[in-house]
N, CA, C and O atoms as a Maestro MAE file, in Angstrom:
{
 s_m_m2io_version
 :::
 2.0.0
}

f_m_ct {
 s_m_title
 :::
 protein
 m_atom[288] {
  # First column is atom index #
  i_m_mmod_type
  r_m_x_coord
  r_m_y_coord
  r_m_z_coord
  i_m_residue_number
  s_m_chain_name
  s_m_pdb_residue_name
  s_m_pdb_atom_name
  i_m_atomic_number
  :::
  1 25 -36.164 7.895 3.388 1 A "UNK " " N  " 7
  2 3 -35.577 6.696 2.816 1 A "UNK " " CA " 6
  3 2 -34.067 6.732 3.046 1 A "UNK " " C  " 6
  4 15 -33.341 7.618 2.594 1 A "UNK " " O  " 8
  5 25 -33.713 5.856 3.672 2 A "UNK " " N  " 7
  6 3 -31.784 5.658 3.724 2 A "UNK " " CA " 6
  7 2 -31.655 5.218 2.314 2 A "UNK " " C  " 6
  8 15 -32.385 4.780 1.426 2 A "UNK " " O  " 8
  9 25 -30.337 5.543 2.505 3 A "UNK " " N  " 7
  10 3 -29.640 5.166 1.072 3 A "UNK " " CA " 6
  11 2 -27.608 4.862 1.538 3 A "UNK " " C  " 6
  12 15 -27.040 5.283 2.546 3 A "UNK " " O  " 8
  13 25 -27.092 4.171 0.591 4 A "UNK " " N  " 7
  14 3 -26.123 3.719 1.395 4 A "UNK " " CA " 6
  15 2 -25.271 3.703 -0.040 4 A "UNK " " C  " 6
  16 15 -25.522 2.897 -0.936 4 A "UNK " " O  " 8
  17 25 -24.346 4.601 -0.111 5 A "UNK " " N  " 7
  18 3 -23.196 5.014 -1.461 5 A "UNK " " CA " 6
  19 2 -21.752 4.651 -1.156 5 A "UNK " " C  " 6
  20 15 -21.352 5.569 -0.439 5 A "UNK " " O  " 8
  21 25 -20.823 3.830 -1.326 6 A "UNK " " N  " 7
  22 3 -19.894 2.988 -1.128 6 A "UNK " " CA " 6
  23 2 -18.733 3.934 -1.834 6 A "UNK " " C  " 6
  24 15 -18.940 4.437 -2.938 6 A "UNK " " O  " 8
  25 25 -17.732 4.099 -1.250 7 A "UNK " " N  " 7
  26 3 -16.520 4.452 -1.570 7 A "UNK " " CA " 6
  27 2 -15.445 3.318 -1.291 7 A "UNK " " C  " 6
  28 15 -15.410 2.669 -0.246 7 A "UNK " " O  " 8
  29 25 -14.502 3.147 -2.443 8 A "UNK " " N  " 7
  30 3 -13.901 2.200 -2.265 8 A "UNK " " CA " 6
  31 2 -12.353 2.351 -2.320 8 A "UNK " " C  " 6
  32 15 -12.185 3.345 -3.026 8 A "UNK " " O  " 8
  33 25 -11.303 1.942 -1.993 9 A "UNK " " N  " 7
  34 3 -9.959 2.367 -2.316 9 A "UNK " " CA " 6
  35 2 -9.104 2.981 -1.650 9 A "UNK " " C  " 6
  36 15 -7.887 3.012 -1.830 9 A "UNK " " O  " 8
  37 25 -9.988 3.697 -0.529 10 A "UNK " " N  " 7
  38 3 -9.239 5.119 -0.340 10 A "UNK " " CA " 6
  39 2 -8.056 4.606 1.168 10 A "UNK " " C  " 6
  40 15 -8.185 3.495 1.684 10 A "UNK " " O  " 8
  41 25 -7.212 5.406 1.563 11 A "UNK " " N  " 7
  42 3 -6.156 4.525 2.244 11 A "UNK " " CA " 6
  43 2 -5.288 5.917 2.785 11 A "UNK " " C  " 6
  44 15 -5.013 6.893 2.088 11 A "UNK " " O  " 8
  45 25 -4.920 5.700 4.315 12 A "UNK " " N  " 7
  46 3 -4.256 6.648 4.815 12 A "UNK " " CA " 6
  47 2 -3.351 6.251 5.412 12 A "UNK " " C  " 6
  48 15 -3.225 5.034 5.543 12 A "UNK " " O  " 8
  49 25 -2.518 7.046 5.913 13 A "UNK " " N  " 7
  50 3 -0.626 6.754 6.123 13 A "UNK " " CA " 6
  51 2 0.230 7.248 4.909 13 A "UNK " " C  " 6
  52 15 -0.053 8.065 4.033 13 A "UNK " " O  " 8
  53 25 1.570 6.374 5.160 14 A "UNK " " N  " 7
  54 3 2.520 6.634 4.218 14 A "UNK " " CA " 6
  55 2 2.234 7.091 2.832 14 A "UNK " " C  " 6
  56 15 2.729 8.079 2.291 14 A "UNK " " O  " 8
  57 25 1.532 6.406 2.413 15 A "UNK " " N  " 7
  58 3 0.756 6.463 0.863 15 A "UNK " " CA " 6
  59 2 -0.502 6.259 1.025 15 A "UNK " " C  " 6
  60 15 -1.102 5.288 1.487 15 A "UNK " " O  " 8
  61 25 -1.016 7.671 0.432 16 A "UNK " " N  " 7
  62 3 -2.595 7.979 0.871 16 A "UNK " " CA " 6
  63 2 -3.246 7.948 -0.667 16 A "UNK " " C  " 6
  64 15 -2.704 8.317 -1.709 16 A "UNK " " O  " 8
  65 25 -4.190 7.554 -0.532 17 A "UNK " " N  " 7
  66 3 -5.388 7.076 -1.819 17 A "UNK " " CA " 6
  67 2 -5.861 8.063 -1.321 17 A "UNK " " C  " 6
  68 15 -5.398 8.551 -0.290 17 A "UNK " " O  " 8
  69 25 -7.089 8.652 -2.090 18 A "UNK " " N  " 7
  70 3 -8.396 8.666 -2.441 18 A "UNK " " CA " 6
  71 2 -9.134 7.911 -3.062 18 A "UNK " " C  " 6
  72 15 -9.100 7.694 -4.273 18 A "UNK " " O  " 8
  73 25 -10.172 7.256 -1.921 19 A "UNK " " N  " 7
  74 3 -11.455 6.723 -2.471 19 A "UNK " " CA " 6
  75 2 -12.029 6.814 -3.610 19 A "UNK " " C  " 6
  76 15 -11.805 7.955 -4.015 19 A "UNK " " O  " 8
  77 25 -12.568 6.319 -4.259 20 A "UNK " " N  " 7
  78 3 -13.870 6.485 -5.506 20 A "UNK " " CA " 6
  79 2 -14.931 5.974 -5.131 20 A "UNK " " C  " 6
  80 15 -15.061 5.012 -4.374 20 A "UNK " " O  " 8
  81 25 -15.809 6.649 -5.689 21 A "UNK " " N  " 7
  82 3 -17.640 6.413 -5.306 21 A "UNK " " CA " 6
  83 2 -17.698 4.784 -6.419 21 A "UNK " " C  " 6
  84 15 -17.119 4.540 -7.478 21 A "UNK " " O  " 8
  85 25 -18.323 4.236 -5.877 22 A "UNK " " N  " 7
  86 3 -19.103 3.112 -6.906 22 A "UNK " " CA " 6
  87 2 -20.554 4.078 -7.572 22 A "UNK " " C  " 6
  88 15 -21.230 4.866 -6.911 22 A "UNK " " O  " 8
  89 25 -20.721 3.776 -8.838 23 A "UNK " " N  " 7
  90 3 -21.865 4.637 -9.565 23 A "UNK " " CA " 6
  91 2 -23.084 4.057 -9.189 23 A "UNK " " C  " 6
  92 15 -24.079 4.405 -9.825 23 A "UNK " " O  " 8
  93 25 -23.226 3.107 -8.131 24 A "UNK " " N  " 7
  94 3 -24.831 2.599 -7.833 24 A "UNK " " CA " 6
  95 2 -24.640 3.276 -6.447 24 A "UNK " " C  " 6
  96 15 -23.698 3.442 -5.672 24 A "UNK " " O  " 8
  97 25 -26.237 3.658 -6.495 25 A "UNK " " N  " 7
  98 3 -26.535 3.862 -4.794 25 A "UNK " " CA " 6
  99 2 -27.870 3.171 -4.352 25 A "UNK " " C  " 6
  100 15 -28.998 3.310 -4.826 25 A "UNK " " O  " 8
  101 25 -27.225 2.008 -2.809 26 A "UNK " " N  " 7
  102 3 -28.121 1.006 -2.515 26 A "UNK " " CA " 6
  103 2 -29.258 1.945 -1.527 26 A "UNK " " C  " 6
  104 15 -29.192 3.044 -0.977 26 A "UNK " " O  " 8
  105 25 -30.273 0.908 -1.631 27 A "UNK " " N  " 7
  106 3 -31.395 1.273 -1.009 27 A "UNK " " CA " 6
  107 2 -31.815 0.284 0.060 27 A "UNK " " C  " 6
  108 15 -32.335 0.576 1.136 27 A "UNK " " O  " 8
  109 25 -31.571 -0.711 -0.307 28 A "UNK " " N  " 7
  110 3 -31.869 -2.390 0.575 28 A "UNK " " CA " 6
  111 2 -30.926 -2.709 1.049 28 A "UNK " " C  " 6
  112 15 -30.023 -2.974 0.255 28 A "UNK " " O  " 8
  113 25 -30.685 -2.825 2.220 29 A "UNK " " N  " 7
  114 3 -29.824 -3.009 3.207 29 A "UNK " " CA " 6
  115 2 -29.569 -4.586 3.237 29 A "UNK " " C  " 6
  116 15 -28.707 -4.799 4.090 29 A "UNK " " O  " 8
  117 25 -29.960 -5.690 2.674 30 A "UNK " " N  " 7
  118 3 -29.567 -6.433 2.171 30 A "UNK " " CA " 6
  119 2 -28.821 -6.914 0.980 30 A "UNK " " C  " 6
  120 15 -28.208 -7.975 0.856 30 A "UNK " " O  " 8
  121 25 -28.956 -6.084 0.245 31 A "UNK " " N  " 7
  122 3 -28.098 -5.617 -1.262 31 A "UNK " " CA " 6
  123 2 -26.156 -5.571 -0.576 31 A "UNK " " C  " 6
  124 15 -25.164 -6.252 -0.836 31 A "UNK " " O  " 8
  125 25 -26.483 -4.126 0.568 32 A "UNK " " N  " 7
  126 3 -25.507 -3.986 0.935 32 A "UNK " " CA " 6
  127 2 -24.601 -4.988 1.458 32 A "UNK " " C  " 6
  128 15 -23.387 -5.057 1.265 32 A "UNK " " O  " 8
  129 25 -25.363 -5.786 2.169 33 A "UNK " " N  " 7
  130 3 -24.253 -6.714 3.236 33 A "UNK " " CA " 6
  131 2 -24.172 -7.366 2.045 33 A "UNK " " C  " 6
  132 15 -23.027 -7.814 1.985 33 A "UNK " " O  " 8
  133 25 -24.989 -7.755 0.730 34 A "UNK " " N  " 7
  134 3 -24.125 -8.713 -0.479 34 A "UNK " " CA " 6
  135 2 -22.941 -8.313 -1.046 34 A "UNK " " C  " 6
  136 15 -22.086 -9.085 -1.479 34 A "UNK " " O  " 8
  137 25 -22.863 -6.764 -1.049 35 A "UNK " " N  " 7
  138 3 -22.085 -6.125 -1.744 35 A "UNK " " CA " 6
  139 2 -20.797 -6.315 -0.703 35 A "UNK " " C  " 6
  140 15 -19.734 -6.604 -1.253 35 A "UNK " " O  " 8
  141 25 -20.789 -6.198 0.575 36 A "UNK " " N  " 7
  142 3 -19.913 -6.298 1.144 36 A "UNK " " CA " 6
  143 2 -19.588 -7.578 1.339 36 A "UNK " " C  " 6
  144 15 -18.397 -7.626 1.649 36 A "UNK " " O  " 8
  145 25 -19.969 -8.411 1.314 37 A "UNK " " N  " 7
  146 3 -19.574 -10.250 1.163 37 A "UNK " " CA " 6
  147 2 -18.697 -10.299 -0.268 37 A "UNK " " C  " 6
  148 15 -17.677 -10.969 -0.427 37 A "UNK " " O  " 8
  149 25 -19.350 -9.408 -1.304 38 A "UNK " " N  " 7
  150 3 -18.776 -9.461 -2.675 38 A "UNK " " CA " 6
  151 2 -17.051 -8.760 -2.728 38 A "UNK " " C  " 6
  152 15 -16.059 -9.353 -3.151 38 A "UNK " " O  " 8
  153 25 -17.105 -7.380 -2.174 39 A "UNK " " N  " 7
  154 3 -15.432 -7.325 -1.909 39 A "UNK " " CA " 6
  155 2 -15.114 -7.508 -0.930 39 A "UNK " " C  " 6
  156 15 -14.371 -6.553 -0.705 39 A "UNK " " O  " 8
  157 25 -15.140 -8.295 0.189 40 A "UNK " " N  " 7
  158 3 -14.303 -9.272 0.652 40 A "UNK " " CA " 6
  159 2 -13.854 -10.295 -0.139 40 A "UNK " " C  " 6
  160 15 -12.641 -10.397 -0.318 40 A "UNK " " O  " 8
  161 25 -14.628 -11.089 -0.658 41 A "UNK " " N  " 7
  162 3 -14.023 -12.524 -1.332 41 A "UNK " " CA " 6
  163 2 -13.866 -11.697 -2.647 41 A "UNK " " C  " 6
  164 15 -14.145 -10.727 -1.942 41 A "UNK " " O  " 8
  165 25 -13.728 -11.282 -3.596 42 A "UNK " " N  " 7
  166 3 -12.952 -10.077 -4.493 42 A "UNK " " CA " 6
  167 2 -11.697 -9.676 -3.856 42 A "UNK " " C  " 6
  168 15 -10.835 -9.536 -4.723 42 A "UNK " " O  " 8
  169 25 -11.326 -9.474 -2.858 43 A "UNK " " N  " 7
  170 3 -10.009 -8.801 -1.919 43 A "UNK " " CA " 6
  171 2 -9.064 -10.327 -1.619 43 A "UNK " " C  " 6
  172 15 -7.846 -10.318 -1.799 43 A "UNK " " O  " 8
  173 25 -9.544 -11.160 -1.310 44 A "UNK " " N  " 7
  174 3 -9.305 -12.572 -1.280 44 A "UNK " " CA " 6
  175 2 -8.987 -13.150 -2.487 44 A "UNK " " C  " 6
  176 15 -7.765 -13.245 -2.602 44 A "UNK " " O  " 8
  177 25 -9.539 -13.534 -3.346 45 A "UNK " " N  " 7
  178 3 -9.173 -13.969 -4.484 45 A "UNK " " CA " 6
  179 2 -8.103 -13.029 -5.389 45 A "UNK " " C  " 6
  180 15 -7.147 -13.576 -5.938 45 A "UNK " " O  " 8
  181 25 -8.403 -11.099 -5.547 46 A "UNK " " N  " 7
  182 3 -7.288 -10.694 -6.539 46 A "UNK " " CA " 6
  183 2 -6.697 -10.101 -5.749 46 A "UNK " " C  " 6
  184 15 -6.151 -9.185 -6.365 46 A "UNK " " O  " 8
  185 25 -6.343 -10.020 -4.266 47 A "UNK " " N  " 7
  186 3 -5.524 -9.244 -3.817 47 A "UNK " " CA " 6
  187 2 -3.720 -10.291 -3.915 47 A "UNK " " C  " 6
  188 15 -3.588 -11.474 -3.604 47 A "UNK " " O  " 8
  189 25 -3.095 -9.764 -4.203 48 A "UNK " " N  " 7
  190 3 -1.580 -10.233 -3.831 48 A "UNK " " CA " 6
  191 2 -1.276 -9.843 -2.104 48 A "UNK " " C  " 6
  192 15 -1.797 -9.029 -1.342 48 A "UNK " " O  " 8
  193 25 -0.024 -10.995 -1.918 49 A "UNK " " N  " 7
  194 3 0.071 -11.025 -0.380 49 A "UNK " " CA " 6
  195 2 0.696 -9.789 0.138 49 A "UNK " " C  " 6
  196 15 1.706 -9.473 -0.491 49 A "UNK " " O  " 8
  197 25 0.359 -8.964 1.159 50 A "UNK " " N  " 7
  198 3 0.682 -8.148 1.645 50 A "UNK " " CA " 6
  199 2 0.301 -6.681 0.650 50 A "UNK " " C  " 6
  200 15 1.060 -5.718 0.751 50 A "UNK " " O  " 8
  201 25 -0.574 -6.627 -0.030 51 A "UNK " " N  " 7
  202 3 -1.105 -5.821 -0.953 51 A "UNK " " CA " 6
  203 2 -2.463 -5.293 -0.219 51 A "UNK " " C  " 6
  204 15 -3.446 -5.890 0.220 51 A "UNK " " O  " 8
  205 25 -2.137 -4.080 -0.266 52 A "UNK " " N  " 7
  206 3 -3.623 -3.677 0.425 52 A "UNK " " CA " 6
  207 2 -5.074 -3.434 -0.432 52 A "UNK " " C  " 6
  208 15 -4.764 -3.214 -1.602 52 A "UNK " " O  " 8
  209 25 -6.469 -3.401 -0.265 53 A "UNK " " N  " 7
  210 3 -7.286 -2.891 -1.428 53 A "UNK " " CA " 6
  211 2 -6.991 -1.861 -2.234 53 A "UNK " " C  " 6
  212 15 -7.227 -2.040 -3.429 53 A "UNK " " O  " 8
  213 25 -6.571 -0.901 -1.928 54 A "UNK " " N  " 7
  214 3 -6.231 0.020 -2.648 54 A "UNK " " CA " 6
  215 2 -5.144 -0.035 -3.116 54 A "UNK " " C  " 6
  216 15 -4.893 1.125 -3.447 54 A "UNK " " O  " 8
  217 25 -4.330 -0.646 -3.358 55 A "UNK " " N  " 7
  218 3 -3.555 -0.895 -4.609 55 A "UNK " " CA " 6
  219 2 -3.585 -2.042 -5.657 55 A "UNK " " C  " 6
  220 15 -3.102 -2.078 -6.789 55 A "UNK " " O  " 8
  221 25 -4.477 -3.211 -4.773 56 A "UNK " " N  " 7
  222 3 -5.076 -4.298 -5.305 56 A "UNK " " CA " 6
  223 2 -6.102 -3.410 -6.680 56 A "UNK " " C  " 6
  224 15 -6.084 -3.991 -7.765 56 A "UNK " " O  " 8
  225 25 -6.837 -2.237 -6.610 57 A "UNK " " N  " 7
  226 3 -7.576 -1.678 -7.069 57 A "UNK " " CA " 6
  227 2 -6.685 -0.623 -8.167 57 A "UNK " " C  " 6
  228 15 -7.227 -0.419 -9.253 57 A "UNK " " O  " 8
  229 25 -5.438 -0.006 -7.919 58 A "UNK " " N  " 7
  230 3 -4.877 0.529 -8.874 58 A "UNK " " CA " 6
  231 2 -4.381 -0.404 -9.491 58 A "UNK " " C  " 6
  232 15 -4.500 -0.087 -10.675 58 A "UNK " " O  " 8
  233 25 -3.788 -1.574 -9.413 59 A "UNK " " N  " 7
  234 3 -3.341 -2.385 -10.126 59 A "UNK " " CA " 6
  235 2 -3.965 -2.494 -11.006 59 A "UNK " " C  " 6
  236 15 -3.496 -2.358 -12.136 59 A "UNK " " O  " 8
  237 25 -5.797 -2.905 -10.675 60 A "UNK " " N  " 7
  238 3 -6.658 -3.791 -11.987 60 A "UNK " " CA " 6
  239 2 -7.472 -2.688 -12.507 60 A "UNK " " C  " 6
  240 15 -8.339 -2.807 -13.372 60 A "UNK " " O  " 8
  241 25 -7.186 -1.794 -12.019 61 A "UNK " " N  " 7
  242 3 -8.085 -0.822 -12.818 61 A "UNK " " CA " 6
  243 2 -9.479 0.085 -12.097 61 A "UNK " " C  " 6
  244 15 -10.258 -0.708 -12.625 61 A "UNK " " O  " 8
  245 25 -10.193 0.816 -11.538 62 A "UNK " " N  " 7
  246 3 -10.963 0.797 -10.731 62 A "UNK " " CA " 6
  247 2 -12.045 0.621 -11.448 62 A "UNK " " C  " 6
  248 15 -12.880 0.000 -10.790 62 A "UNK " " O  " 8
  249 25 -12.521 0.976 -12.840 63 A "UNK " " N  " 7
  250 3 -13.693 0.609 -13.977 63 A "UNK " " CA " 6
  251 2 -13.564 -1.419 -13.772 63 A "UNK " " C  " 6
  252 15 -14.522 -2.190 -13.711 63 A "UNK " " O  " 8
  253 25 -12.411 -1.699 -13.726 64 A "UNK " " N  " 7
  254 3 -12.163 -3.167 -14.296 64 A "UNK " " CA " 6
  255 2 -13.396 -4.039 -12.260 64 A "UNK " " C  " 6
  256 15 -14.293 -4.841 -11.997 64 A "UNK " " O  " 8
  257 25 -12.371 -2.972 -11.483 65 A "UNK " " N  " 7
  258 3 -13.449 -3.822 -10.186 65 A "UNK " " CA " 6
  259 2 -14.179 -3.246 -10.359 65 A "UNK " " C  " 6
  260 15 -14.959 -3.902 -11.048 65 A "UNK " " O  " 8
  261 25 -14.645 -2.097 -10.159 66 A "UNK " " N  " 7
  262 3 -16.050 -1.495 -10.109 66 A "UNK " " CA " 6
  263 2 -16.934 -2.613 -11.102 66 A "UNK " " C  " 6
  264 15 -17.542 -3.304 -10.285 66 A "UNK " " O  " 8
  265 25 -17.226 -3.027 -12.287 67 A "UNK " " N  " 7
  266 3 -17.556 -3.938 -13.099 67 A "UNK " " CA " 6
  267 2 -17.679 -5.251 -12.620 67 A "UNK " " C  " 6
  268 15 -18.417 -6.120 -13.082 67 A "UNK " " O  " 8
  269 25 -16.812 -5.359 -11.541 68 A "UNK " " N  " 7
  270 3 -16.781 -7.086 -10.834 68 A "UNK " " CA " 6
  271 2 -17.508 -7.064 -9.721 68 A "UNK " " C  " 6
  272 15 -17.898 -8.083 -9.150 68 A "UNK " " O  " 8
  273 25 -17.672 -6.220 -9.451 69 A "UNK " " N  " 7
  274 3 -18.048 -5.940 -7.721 69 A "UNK " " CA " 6
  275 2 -19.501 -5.501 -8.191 69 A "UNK " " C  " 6
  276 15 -20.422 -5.654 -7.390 69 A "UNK " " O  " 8
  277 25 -19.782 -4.910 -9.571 70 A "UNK " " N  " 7
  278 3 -21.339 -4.637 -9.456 70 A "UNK " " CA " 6
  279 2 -22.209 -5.706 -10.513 70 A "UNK " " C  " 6
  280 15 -23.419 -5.924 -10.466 70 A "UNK " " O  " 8
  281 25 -21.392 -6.191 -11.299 71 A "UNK " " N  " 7
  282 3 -21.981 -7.343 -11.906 71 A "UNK " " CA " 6
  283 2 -22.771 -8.684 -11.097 71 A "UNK " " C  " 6
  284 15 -22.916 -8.678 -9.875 71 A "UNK " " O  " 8
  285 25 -23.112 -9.492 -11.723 72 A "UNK " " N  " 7
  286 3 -23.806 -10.372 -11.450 72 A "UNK " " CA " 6
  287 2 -22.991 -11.623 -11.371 72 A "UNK " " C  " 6
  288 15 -23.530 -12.694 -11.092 72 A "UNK " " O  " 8
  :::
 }
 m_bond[287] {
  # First column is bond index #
  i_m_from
  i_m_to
  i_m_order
  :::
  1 1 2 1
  2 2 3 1
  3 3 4 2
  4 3 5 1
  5 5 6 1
  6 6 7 1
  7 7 8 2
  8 7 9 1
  9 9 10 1
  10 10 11 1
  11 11 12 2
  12 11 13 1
  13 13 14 1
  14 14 15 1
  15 15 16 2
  16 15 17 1
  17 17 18 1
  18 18 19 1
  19 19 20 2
  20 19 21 1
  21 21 22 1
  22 22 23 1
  23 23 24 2
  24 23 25 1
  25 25 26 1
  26 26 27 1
  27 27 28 2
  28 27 29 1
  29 29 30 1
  30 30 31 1
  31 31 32 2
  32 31 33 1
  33 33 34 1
  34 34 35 1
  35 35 36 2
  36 35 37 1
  37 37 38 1
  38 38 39 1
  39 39 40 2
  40 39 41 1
  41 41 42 1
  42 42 43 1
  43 43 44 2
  44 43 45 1
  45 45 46 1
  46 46 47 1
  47 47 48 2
  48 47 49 1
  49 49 50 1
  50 50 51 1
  51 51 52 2
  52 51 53 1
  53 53 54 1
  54 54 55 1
  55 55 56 2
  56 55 57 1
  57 57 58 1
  58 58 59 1
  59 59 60 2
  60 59 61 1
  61 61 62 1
  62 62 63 1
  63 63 64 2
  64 63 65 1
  65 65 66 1
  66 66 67 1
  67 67 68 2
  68 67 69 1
  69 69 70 1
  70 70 71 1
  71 71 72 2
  72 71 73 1
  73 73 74 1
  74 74 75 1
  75 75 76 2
  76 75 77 1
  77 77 78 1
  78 78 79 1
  79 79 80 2
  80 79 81 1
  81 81 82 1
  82 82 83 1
  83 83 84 2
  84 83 85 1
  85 85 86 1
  86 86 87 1
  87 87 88 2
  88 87 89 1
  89 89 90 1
  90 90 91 1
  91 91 92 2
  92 91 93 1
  93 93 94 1
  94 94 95 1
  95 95 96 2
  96 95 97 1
  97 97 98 1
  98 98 99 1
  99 99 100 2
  100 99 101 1
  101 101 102 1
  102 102 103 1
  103 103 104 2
  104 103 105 1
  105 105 106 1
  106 106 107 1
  107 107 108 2
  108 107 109 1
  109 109 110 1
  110 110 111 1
  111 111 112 2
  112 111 113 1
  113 113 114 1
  114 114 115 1
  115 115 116 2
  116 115 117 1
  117 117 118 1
  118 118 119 1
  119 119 120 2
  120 119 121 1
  121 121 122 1
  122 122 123 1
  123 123 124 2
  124 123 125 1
  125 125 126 1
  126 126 127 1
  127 127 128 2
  128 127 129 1
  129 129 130 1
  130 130 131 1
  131 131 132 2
  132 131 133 1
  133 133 134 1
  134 134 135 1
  135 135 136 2
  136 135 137 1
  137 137 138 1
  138 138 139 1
  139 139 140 2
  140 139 141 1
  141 141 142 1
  142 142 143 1
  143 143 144 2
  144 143 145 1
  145 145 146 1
  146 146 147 1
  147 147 148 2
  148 147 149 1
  149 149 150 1
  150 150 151 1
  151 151 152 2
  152 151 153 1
  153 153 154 1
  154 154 155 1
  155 155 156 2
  156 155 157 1
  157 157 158 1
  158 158 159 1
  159 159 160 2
  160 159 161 1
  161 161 162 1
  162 162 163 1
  163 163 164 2
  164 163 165 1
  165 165 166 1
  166 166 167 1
  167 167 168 2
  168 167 169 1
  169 169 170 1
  170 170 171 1
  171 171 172 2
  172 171 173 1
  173 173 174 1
  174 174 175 1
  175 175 176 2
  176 175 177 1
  177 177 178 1
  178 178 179 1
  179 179 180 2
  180 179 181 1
  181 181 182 1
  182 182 183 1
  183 183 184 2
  184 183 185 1
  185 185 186 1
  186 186 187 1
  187 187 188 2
  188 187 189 1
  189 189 190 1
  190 190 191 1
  191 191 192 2
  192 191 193 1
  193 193 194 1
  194 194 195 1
  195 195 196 2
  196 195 197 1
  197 197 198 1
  198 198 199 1
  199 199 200 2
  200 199 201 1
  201 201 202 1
  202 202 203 1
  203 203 204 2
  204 203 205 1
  205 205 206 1
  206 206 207 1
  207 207 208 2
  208 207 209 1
  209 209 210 1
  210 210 211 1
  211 211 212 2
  212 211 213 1
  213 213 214 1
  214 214 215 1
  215 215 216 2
  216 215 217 1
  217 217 218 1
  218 218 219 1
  219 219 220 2
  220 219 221 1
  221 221 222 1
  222 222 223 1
  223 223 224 2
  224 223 225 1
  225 225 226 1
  226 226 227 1
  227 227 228 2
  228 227 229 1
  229 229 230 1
  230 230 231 1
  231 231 232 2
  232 231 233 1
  233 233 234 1
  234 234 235 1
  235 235 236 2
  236 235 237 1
  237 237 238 1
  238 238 239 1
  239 239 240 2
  240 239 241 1
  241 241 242 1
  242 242 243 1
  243 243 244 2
  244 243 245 1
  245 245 246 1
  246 246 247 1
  247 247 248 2
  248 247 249 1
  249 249 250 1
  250 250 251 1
  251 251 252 2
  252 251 253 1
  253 253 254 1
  254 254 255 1
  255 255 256 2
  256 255 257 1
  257 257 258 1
  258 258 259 1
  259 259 260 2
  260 259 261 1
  261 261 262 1
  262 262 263 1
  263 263 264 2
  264 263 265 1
  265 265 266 1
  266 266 267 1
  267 267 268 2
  268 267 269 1
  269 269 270 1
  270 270 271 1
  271 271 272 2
  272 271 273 1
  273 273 274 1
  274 274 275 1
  275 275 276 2
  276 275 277 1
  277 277 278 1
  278 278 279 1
  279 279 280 2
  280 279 281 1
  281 281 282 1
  282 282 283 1
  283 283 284 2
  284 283 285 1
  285 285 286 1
  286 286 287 1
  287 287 288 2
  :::
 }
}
């Protein structure tokens, strides 16, 4: 069985993140491409201009997206 566990945040260069795991792990490979339609337009709507995800993500909290991105 595949399985497909999402890390989100993480960012290299000048100022380097580490990623965080999201606490679900997909199984349906259709789930996934939702999930990935979901932070794109999430990155679109709360990102500020010239703000990358990963600070778009320290900004709001990573519990606060993690919660947006896995909700309904």
């Amino acid at each position: 069985m595949k399985y497909y566990h999402f890390v989100i945040g993480g960012r290299w260069g000048k100022q380097v993140a580490i990623g965080q795991p999201l606490r679900r792990i997909f199984t349906d490979p259709e789930a996934v491409l939702k999930l990935v339609e979901k932070i794109i337009f999430f990155y679109q709507q709360q990102g500020l201009p010239r703000e990358r995800f990963a600070q778009t993500i320290a900004r709001l909290g990573f519990e606060t997206v993690e919660a947006m991105l896995l909700g309904d």
